[in-house]
C-alpha positions as CSV (number, residue, x, y, z in Angstrom):
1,X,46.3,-169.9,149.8
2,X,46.5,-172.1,146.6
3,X,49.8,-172.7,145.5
4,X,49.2,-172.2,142.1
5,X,47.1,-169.3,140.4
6,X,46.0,-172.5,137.9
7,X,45.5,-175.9,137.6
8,X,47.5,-178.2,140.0
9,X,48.0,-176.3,143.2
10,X,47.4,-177.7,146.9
11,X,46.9,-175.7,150.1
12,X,47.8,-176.8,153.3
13,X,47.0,-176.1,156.9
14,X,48.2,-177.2,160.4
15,X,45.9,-179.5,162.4
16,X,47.1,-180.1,166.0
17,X,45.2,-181.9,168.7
18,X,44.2,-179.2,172.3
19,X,42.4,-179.6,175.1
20,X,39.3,-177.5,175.5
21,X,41.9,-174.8,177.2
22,X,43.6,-174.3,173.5
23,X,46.5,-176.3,175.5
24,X,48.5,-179.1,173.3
25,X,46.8,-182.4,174.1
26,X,47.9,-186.0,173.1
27,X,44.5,-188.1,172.9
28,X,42.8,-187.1,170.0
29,X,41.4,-190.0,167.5
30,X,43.9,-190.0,164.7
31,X,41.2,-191.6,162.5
32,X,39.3,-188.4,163.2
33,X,41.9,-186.1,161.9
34,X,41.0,-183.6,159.2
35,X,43.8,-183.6,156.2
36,X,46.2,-181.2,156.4
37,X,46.6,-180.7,152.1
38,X,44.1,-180.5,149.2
39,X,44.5,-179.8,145.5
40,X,42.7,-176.8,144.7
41,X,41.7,-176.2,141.3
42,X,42.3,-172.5,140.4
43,X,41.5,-173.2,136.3
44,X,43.4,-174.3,133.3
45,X,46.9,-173.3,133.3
46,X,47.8,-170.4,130.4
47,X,49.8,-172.1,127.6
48,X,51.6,-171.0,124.3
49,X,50.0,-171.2,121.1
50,X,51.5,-170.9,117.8
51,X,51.3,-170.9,113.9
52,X,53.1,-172.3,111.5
53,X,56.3,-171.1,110.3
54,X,56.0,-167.8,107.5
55,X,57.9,-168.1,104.4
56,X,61.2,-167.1,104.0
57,X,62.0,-163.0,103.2
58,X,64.8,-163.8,101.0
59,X,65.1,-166.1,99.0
60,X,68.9,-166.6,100.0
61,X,71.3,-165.5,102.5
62,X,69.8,-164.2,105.7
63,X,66.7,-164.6,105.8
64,X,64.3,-164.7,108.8
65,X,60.8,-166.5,109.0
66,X,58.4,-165.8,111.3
67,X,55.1,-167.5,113.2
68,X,52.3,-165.7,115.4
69,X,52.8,-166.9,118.9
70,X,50.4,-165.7,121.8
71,X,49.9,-167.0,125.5
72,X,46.3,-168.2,126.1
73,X,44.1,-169.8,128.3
């Protein structure tokens, strides 16, 4: 499996070198050896988004201000 539902993952498997028995074998070509990691692209990774800051709701004291903010692809 990826190891990231987005962007930037790998997966990984083993590769070992057997005899035509399935039996662990030393003389394989090393040059010959599939890779063992890739990168696997699953899309972009979801990100924040936001707005600029709202006014003020009073015009002293407390006071909050507030911004839309929304996770998206």
């Amino acid at each position: 499996q990826c190891s990231s539902t987005c962007a930037g993952g790998f997966q990984r498997r083993v590769v070992v070198c057997q005899d035509e028995n399935g039996y662990t074998a030393n003389n394989c070509d090393e040059k010959s050896k599939p890779m063992e990691q890739r990168s696997c692209e699953s899309g972009p990774c979801p990100q924040w988004a936001y707005g600029n800051w709202g006014e003020c709701t009073k015009p002293c004291g407390a006071g909050t201000r507030t911004r839309l903010v929304v996770c998206q692809r």
